[in-house]
N, C-alpha and C positions, 0 to 999 in steps of 0.2 A: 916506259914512261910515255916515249909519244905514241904507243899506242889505246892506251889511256885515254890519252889529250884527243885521240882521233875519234873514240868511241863515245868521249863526251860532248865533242863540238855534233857529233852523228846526231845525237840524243837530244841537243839544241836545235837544231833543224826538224827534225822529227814532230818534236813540241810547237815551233814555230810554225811549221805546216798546218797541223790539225787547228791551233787555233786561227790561223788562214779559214784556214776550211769551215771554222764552225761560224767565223766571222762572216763571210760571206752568205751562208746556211742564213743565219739569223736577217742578213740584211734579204733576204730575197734575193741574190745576185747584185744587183744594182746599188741600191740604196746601204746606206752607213748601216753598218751591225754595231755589235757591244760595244767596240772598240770607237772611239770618236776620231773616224779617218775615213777619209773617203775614199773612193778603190783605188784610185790610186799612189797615193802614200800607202795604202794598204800593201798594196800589190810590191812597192818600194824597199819596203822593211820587212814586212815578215817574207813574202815572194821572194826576192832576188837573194835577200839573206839566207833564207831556207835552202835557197838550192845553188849557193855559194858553198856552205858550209859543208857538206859530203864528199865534194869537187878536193877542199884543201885536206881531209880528214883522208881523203884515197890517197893522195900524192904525199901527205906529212906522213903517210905509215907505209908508205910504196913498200917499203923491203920484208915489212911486217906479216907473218900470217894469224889470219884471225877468220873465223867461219862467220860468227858475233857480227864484226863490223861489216863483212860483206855482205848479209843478211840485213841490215839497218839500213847500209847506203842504197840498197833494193830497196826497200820501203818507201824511204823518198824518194826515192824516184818513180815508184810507183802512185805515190800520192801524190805526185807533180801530174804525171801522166793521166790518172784518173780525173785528180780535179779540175784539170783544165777538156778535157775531153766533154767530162758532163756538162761545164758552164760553157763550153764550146755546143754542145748541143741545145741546152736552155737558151743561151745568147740568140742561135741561128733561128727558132723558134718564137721567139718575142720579135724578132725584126723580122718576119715574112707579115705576122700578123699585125704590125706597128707599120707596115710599108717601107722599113728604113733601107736604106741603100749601102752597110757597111759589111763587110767583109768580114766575120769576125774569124771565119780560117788564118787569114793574114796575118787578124793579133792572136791568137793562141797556137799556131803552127809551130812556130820557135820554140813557144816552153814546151810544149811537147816533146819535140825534140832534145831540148836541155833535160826533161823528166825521163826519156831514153838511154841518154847519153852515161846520166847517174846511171839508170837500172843497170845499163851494160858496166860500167865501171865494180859496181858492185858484184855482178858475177866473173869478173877477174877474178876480184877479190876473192872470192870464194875457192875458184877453182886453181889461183896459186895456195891455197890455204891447203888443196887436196891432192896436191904434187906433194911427194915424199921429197924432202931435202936429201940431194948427194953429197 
């Protein structure tokens, strides 16, 4: 049962990411995409939600093995990692030729790291899944 419950909240995050992802896509990075929020409620809701949700899906099935969810919670956090990498790059790129003066390593360093942090959790996951039980 909770590992169900782990593999569905996975699967909500997942969802939530990509349409992050296509939300941003459509806005050009900056600007409001489909969704009527701007990046930052954006970034609020489906962001911190998305990469909340895998966090408690590891720890709610901790004793659980599953290849499935170790593999899922990888994803997100690979989609954390990627998509902030890229708009980490796009960002860093628009502000040399704009002359702006911010720092955007500063603000995408951390989720990076949070997008790691998943990835690593997720190859636990996997690799207690690939320990034979004594």
């Amino acid at each position: 049962m909770v590992l169900k419950l782990a593999i569905i909240i996975t699967a909500i995050s997942i969802a939530l990411l990509v349409i992050y992802g296509a939300d941003v896509a459509a806005g050009g990075g900056t600007a409001q995409g489909f969704l009527p929020f701007d990046h930052k409620i954006r970034g609020m809701t489906l962001g911190i939600t998305g990469s909340v949700l895998p966090i408690i899906g590891y720890f709610i099935s901790k004793n659980e093995q599953s290849k499935t969810l170790g593999i899922m919670i990888i994803v997100c956090g690979l989609l954390i990692v990627l998509g902030s990498a890229t708009f980490l790059v796009i960002q860093s790129t628009m502000e040399k030729e704009n002359g702006m003066e911010r720092n955007a390593m500063a603000e995408f360093g951390p989720v990076i790291v949070v997008g790691a942090f998943i990835t690593a959790l997720g190859a636990i996951k996997i690799k207690k899944s690939s320990v034979p039980v004594s």
